[in-house]
VEXLOVEX-457109 format. One record per residue (C-alpha): x, y, z. Coordinates in steps of 0.001 Angstrom, whole numbers, padded with zeros to 6 digits, always signed. Layout:
BEGIN
XYZ;...
***
This chain:
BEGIN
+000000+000000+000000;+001115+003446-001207;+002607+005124+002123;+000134+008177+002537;+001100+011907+002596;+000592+013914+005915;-000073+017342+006091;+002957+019365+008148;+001608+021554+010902;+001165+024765+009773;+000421+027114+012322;-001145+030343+010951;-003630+027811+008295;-004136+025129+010979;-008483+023995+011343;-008982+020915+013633;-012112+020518+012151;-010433+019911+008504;-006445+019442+009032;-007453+015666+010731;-003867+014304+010901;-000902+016808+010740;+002812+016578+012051;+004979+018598+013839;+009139+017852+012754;+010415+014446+010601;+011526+011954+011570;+009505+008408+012136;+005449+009258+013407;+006371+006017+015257;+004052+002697+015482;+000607+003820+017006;+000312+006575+014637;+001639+005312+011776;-000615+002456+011961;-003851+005017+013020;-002215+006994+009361;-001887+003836+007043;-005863+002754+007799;-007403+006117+007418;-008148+006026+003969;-009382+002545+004087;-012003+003286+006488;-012770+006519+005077;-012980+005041+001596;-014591+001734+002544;-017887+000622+001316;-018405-001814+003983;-018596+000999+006769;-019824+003938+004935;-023101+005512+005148;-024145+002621+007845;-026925+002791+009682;-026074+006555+010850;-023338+005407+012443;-019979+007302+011640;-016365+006321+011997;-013205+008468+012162;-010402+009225+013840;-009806+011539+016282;-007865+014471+015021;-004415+014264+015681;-000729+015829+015420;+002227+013754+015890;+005372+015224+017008;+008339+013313+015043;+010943+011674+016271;+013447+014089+015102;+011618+016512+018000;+012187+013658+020624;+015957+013433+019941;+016290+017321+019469;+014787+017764+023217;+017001+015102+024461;+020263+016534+022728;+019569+019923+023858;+019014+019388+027502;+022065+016383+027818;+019286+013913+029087;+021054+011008+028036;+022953+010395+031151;+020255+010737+033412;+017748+008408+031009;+020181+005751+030373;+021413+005335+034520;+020062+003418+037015;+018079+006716+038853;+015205+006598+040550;+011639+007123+038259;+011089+009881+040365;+014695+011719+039610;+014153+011204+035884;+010605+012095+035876;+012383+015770+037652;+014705+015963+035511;+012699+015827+032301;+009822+018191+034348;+012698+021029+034570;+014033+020581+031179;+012887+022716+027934;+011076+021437+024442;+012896+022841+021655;+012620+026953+020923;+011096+025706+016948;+008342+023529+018303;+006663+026577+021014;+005362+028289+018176;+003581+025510+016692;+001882+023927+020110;+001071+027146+020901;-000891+027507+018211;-002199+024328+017971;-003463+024972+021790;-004881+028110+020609;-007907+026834+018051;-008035+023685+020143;-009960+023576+023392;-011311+020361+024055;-010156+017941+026019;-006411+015979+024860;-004694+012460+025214;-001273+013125+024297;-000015+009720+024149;+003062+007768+022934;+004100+006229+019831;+007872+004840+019638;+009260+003094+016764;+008073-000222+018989;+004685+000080+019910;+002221-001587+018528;+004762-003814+015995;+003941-007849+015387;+006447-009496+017557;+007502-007772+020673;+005056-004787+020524;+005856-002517+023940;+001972-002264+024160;+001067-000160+027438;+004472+000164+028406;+004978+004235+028036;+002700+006948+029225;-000767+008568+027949;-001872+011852+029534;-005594+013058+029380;-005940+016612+030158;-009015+018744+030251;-008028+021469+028379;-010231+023977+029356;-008477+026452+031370;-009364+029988+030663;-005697+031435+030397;-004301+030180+027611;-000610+030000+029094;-002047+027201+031546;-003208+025284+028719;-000261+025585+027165;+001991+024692+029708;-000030+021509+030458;+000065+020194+027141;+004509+020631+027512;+003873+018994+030849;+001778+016417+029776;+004801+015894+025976;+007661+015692+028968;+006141+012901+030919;+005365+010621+027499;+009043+011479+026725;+010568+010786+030784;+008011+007222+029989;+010373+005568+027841;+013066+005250+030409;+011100+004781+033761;+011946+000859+035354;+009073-000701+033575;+010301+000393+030332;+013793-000699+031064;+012747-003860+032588;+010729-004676+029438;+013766-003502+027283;+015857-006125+029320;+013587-008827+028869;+012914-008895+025124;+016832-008428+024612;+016373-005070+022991;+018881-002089+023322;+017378+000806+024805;+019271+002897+023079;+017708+002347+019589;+014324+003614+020789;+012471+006930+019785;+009553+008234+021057;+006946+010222+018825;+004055+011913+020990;+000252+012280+019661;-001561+015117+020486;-005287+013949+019975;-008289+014932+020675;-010637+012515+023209;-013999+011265+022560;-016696+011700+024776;-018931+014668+025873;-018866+016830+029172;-021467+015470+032134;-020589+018656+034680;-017614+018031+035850;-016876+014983+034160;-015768+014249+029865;-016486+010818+028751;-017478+008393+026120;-020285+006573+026936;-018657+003079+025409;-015229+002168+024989;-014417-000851+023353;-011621-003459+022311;-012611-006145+019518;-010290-008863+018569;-011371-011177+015296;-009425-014002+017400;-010627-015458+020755;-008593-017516+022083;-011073-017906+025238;-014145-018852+023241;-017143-020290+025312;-020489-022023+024397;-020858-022459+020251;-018439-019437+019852;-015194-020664+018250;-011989-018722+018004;-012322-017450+014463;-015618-015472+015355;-013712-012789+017555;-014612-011051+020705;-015765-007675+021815;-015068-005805+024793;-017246-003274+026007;-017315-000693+029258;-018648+002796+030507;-016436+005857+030124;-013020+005788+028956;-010970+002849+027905;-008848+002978+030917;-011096+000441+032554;-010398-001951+029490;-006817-001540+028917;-005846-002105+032910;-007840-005040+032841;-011248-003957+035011;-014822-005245+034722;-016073-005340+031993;-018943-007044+029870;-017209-009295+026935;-018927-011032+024179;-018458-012774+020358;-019777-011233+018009;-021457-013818+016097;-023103-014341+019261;-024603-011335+020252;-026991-012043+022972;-025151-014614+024720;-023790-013719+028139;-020658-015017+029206;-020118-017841+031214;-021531-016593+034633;-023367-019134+036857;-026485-017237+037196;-027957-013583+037504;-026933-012600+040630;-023563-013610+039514;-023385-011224+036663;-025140-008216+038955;-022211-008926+041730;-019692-008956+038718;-020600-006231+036762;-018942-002845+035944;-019719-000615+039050;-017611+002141+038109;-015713+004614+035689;-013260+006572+034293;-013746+010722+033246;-011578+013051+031976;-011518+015755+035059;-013373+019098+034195;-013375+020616+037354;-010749+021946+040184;-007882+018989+040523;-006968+018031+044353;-003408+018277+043845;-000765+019604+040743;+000904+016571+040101;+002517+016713+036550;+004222+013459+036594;+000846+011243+037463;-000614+009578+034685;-003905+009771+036030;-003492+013762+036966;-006574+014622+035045;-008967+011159+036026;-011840+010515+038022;-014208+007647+038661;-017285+008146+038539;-020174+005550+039770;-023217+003815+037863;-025456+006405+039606;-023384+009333+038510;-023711+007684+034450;-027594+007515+035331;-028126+011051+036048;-026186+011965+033341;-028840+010259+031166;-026058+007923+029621;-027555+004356+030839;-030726+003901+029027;-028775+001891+025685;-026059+000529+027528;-027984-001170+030845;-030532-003659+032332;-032725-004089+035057;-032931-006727+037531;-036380-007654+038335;-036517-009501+041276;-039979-010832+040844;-038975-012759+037862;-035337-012887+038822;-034459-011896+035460;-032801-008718+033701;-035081-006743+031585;-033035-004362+029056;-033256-000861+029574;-034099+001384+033162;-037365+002211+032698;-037815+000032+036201;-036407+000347+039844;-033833-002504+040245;-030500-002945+040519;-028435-001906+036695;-026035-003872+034939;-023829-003067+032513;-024905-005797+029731;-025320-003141+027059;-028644-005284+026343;-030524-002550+024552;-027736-002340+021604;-026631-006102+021432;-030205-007807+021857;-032954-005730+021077;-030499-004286+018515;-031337+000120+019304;-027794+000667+017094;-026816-002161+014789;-023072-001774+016742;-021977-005129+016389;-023106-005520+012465;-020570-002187+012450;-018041-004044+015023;-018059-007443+012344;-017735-005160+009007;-015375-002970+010928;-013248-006288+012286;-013233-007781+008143;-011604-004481+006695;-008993-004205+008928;-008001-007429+009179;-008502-007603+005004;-005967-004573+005389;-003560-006099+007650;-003266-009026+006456;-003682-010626+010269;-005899-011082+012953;-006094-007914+014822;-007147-005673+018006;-009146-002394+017688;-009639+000118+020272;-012781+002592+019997;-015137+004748+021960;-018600+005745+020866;-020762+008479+021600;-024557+009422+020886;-026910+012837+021027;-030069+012443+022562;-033354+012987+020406;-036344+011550+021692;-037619+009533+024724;-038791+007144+022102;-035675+006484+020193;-033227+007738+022820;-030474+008562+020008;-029996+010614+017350;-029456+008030+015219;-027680+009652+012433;-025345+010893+015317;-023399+007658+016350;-019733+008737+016585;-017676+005475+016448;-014257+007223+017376;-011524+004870+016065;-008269+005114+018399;-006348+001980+017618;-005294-001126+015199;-002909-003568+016003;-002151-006994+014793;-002015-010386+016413;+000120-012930+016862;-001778-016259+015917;+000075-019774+015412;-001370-022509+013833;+000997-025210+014752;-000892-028305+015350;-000136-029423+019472;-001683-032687+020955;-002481-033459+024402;-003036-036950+025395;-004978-038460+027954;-002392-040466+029280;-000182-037017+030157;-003461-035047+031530;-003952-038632+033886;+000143-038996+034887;+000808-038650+038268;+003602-036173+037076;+000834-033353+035706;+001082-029921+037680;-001030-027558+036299;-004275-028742+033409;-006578-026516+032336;-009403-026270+029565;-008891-022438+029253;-005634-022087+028056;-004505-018767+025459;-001923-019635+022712;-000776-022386+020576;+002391-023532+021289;+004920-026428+023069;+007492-025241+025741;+010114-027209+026241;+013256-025354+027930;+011752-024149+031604;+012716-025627+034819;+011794-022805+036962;+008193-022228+038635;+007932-019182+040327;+004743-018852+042559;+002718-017581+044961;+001788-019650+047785;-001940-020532+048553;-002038-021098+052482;-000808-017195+052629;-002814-015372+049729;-004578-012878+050744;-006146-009928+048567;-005066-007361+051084;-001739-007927+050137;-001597-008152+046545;+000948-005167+046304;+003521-006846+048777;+003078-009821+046303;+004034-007848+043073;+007301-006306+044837;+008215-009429+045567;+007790-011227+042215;+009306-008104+041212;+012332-008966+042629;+012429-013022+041632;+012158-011810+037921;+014663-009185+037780;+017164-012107+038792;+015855-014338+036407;+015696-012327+033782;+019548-010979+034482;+020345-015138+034454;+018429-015370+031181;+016170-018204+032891;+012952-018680+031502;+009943-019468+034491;+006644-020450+034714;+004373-018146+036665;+001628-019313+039034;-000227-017064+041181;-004572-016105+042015;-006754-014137+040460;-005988-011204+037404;-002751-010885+036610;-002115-007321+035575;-005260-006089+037117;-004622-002572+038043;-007555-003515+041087;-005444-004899+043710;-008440-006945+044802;-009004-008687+041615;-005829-009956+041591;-001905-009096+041738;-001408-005948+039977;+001896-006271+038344;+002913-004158+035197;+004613-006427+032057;+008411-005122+033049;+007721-006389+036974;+006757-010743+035173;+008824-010245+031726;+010812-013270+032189;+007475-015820+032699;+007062-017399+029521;+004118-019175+030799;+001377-017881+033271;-001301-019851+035444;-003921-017642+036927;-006184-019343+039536;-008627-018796+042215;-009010-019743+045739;-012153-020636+047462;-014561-017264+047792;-012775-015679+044698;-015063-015420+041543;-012881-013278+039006;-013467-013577+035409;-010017-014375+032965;-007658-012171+032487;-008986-009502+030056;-006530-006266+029923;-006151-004844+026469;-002380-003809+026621;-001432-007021+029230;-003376-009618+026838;-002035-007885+023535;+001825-008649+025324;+000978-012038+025700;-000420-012956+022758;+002435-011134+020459;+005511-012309+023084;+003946-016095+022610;+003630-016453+026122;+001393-019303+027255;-001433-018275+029490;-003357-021013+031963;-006533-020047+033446;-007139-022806+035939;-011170-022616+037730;-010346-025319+040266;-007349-024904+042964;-007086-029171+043471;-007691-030059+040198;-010235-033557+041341;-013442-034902+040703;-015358-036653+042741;-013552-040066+041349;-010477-038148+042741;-009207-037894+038581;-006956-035009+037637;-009391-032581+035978;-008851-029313+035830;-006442-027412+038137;-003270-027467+040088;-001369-030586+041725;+000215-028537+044887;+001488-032276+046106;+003975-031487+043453;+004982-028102+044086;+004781-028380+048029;+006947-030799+048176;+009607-030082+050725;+013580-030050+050192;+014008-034081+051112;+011301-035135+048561;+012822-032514+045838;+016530-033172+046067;+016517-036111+043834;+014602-034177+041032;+015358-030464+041568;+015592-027815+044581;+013887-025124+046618;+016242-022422+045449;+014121-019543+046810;+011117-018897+049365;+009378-015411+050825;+006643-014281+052879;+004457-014952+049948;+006592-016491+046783;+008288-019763+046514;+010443-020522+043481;+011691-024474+043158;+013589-025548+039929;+013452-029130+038427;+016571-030970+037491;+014994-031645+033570;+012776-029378+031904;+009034-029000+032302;+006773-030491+029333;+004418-027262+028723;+001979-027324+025928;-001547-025225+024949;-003744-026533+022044;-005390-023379+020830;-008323-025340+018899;-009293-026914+022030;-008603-024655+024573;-006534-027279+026696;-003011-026379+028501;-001320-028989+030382;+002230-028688+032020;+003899-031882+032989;+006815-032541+035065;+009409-034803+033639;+012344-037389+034220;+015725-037208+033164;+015008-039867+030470;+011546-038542+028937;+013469-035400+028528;+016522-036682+026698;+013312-038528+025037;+011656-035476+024050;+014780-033302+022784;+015563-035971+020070;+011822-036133+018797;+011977-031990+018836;+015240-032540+016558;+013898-034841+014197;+010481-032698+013849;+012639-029991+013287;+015089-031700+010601;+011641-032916+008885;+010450-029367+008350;+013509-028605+007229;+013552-031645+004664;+009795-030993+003330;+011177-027079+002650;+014178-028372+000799;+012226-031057-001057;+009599-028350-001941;+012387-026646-003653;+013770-029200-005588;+010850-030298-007173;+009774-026602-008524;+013391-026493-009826;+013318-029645-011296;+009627-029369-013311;+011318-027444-016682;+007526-026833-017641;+007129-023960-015057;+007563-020048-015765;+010359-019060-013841;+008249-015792-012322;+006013-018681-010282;+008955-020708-009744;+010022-017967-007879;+006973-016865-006808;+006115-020039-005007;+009947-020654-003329;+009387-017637-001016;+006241-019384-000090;+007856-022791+001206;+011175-021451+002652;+008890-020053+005624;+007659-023480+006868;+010968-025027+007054;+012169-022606+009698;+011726-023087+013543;+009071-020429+013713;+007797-020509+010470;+004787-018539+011750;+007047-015373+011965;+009364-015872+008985;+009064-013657+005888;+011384-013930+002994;+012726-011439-000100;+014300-012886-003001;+016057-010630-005523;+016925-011520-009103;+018415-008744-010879;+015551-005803-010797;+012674-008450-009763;+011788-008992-006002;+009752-011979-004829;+008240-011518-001027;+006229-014168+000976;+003007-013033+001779;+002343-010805+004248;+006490-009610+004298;+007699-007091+006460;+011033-005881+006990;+012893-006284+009970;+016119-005760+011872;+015824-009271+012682;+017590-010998+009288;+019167-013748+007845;+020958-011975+004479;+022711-014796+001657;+023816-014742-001717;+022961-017453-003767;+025093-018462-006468;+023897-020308-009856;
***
C-alpha cells in the first residue's frame, strides 16, 4: 500500500475541524500513529462501513510530534545520562519536568493549543509500539488533560507537561525492565508523541465516552458455540482505561450477540458487573501533580452515568420478581452493565458495524487484529433515545495479532500422569514449551487480597534475577494478573513478570474473578507467545479423585528431602516460593481446544523429548528443501512462479515458520512471501547459480 502523505503543521492555516492528521518535525510518526495513518483512507474510503446505519467512523484528530523533536529535546538538555542510569523514576521524571522542548516547536503547540480547546490524550508512539512481535503495548505513558483552562498560558503549559512525561516514559523501570527482557537495546528507541483529541462529551464536571471498546477477530477464550475465528468484543462505561488495565467489563463474540458469558447465574453477573468509571476531570484537581498519569482522572459511579442520562442503551434491570434482567431502566432494580438494549434488542446495529469494521482491517492487515474505539450518541427523543444519524464510532487503535497454527496434541495419558502440575481447559496460545525448569509462585495457604501489592514487589524482585540469568519461568499465582484492582488480583505491570514465559492464573475458594482480560497485558501475551493457563479449580479432582482441571500442589509443596533427587527449593518469601526441576518442564496449549497442560518430567523422557523436537525440526527442514527441488526440477514452469512459489515454502521449514518472511532478488525483480515485512531481525545470503 502506497505510504500516505501527511499534512505538516502549519500554524497560521491550521483547522482541527479539517487538518485531521498533521505533524509537527520528521523523523519516524512512530508505530501507534503510523498504523492510526496507514488505515485512514481505508475506512474513510470503505464501502463496507460507509453511510451505515447513521453510524460514523473516524479518527480523532491528531498531530504527531516526530521523532526528530524527541531526539532534538534530548540533545539539547544532555538527558542522556540521566535516562540511560540506574536513577530513581522519580529523579528522571524531575529531571525531564525542569528541562525545555525545543525553541522551533513553542510556536507551533502554541498555536495548535490556541484553536483547540477540548479535552487531549497526548499519548506515545515509539518506533516499537504496537509492531507484530515484541510490541511494547502499554508500556509508556498517555496523559488526558481537560483542556479547558481559561488562560491560555495554563493550557499551554499543560500540554509541555503532559509531551515531557510521554518522553521521561520511555526510560522509567518498567520500560527498562521490558527492554531487558525482550533483549532489545534501549538505546535504539524513539519516542513520537500524539496530540489527539478525546472522545466523549462533558457530564458537569466529568468528559467521557459513553462506550469504549476493544474487539479482537481471534478469541482464544471462546465459550459455548463461539469458536476462536468469530472474535470477541469488549465493552465498558467511560473511557478505555477500565479496558486496557484489565477492570470489569462485559465481553462477548460477536457472532453471538446475545449470549452472556459464562456466569453461573444472575446474581452472579449483577455482583460482577462494571460498578464504576473513568472521566476526563473538568473541574478543580486536588493536587498539581505533573508526573501522574492519572493527573486529570476521576471515577465516577453507575449512579453518577444515570443522572447523566447515559444508561438507558447501555444497561438492564434486575427484576426480582422474575429474577431476570429486563433491558433498559425504565424500572427500579438494581443496573447492569450488559449493554442489552444495543446487542439484543439491537437500538444501534453496533456489532453488524463491530463485524464489518473487524473484516476491513483485518482484510488490510493481512492478520488477525485488536481495535480500540469509543462511541458516543446525542439524545433525540424519549422514544428512540439517540440521534441516530449521530453515532460517533471514534476509532483510536489497530494492532495486529500474533496467531500460530501449529498443530499441538495433548493426550490423555499425560493429563492422567501422576507427574501433571497444572491442566486446564482455558488455556490462550498455541504452542509447546520445552526449555523451563523454573516455577515461580505464589503460595496458597498465605494469599490474601489485602496484600496483593507486597506480592508484586516481591515477584518483582524473583524476575529481575531471572531475567539478568536469562532463565525462563513459569508463573503461578490467584486471580488477574495485571489487574490494576489490587483486589481482583496481583497488579503487576509487564516489566515487573517479563521473564514468565508461561502464566497460570487461579482462584481460591470465595474468589469469583473472570479471565484475564486487559487490552495492553493480553495484547503482550499474545504477540511475546507467552502461554497463558486459566485454571477454575485450585485441586484439580473430581469426585472419582481424577486429575481434571487445576493445580497438583502435592507437586509443588513438596519439601527439600522429597525434591533433592529431582530439583531444589532455590528460593522462598513471605508470599513467593520458586523451586527448579533438574529436567525441563513439558508445557503445551492446544489453541483449537482450549486445553493447557504442564507436565513434570524425568531425566530420560526429557533426553526422550529433545531428540523427537530434533527430528520434527530436521523434517520441516527436509519438506522445505524437497519443496524446492521439485519446482526447480519441473522445466515446464515459468520461472516468475517458480520464484513466486519458493518464497512461499522457505517459511515453513524454519523453527518459527509462523514469523518468517522472505525477499528474493533476481536482478531488478523482487519476490516476497506473503504478508512480508522488513525487519532488523535478518538472515541476508547470496545465492550463487
Amino acid at each position: 500500500m502506497k505510504k500516505p502523505d501527511i499534512l505538516q503543521f502549519d500554524r497560521d492555516k491550521f483547522d482541527p475541524a479539517v487538518d485531521k492528521i498533521t505533524r509537527i518535525g520528521s523523523g519516524s510518526l512512530g508505530g501507534k500513529a503510523s498504523s492510526l495513518v496507514q488505515i485512514k483512507d481505508v475506512l474513510e474510503n470503505s464501502p463496507l462501513l460507509n453511510n451505515f446505519e447513521g453510524i460514523e467512523i473516524d479518527i480523532p484528530f491528531m498531530t504527531v510530534m516526530g521523532t526528530d523533536v524527541f531526539d532534538r529535546f534530548m540533545t539539547m538538555n544532555n538527558l542522556f545520562e540521566v535516562a540511560y542510569s540506574d536513577v530513581s523514576d522519580e529523579l528522571i521524571l524531575s529531571e525531564f519536568q525542569k528541562a525545555s522542548l525545543p525553541p522551533e516547536l513553542i510556536g507551533d503547540l502554541r498555536a495548535f493549543i490556541t484553536k483547540v480547546n477540548v479535552p487531549l490524550a497526548v499519548r506515545s508512539s515509539s518506533l516499537l509500539e504496537d509492531s507484530l512481535k515484541e510490541p511494547f503495548a502499554g508500556i509508556y505513558g498517555t496523559k488526558k488533560l481537560p483542556n479547558n483552562q481559561v488562560d491560555l498560558n495554563t493550557r499551554f503549559k499543560k500540554l509541555t507537561e503532559a509531551i515531557k512525561f510521554v518522553y521521561s516514559s520511555t526510560f522509567l523501570k518498567e520500560a527498562k525492565d521490558y527492554f531487558k527482557a525482550t533483549n532489545h537495546d534501549i538505546r535504539d528507541e524513539k519516542m513520537a508523541v500524539i496530540i489527539q483529541e478525546v472522545v466523549g462529551k462533558r457530564f458537569k464536571n466529568r468528559f467521557y465516552p459513553v462506550i469504549s471498546g476493544v474487539a479482537r477477530s481471534y478469541n482464544f477464550y471462546p465459550f459455548g458455540k463461539a469458536k476462536a475465528e468469530d472474535g470477541v468484543v469488549n465493552l465498558a462505561l467511560g473511557l478505555g482505561k477500565t479496558i486496557v488495565d484489565g477492570g470489569v467489563t462485559w465481553n462477548y463474540c460477536p457472532a453471538y450477540p446475545k449470549a452472556p458469558p459464562p456466569f453461573g447465574d444472575v446474581k452472579q453477573i449483577i455482583n460482577l458487573t462494571q460498578k464504576d468509571f473513568w472521566a476526563v476531570n473538568m473541574g478543580k484537581i486536588p493536587v498539581y501533580d505533573p508526573v501522574n498519569e492519572i493527573e486529570y482522572l476521576i471515577k465516577g459511579t453507575i449512579s453518577d452515568a444515570e443522572n447523566d442520562k447515559n444508561l438507558d442503551m447501555i444497561a438492564s434491570t434486575y427484576d426480582s420478581g422474575s429474577d431476570r434482567l429486563i433491558p433498559g431502566i425504565g424500572n427500579p432494580g438494581a443496573r447492569v452493565l450488559n449493554f442489552a438494549p444495543i446487542l439484543n434488542l439491537n437500538l444501534i446495529k453496533l456489532n453488524d458495524f463491530i463485524k464489518r469494521l473487524m473484516k476491513v482491517c483485518v482484510d488490510e492487515v493481512g492478520k488477525p487484529v485488536e481495535i480500540e474505539f469509543a462511541i458516543n450518541f446525542d439524545k433525540k427523543d424519549e422514544k428512540s433515545g439517540i440521534n441516530k444519524n449521530r453515532v460517533r464510532f471514534g476509532f483510536l487503535q489497530v494492532r495486529p495479532m500474533f496467531v500460530s497454527d501449529e498443530s499441538i496434541e495433548i493426550t490423555e495419558e499425560e493429563i492422567n500422569s501422576n507427574d501433571c502440575i497444572v491442566y486446564t481447559k482455558h488455556a490462550l496460545g498455541n504452542s509447546s514449551v520445552n526449555n523451563i525448569h523454573d516455577i515461580v509462585f505464589v503460595k496458597p495457604e498465605v494469599f490474601e487480597a489485602k496484600n496483593t501489592k507486597l506480592i508484586a514487589a516481591e515477584i518483582e524482585e524473583i524476575n529481575k534475577k531471572l531475567v539478568e540469568s536469562k532463565t525462563p519461568y513459569l508463573l503461578i499465582g490467584f486471580g488477574r494478573w495485571g489487574s490494576s484492582d489490587p483486589w481482583l488480583g496481583i497488579p503487576v505491570n509487564w516489566g515487573q513478570i517479563a521473564g514468565a514465559k508461561v502464566i497460570v492464573e487461579s482462584v481460591l475458594e470465595g474468589m469469583n474473578v473472570e479471565m484475564s482480560q486487559g487490552s495492553h497485558f493480553f495484547h503482550n501475551l499474545i504477540s511475546f507467545g507467552v502461554l497463558y493457563f486459566s485454571v477454575k479449580s485450585l485441586t484439580g479432582k473430581n469426585d472419582k479423585k481424577e486429575f481434571t482441571d487445576g493445580i497438583n500442589w502435592e507437586i509443588l509443596n513438596a519439601d527439600e528431602s522429597k525434591l533433592k533427587e529431582e530439583g531444589s527449593i532455590e528460593e522462598e518469601t513471605q508470599f513467593i516460593k520458586h523451586i527448579r526441576f533438574n529436567s525441563p518442564l513439558k508445557i503445551k496449549a492446544d489453541g483449537k481446544t482450549g486445553k493447557g497442560i504442564i507436565v513434570k518430567m524425568s531425566e530420560k523422557e526429557s533426553t526422550l523429548d529433545k531428540i523427537l523436537s530434533a527430528l520434527q525440526e530436521r523434517a520441516k527442514e527436509l519438506n522445505c528443501l524437497y519443496k524446492i527441488e521439485e519446482l526447480l526440477n519441473n522445466h515446464s514452469l515459468d520461472v516468475d512462479f517458480i520464484f513466486r512459489e519458493v518464497v512461499k515454502a522457505i517459511p515453513p521449514g524454519f523453527q518459527y515458520p509462523d514469523v518468517c518472511t522472505v525477499k528474493l532478488i533476481i536482478e531488478d525483480k523482487i519476490y516476497t512471501s506473503p504478508n512480508f515485512k522488513e525487519s532488523q531481525w535478518e538472515i541476508k545470503t547470496d545465492i550463487l547459480v
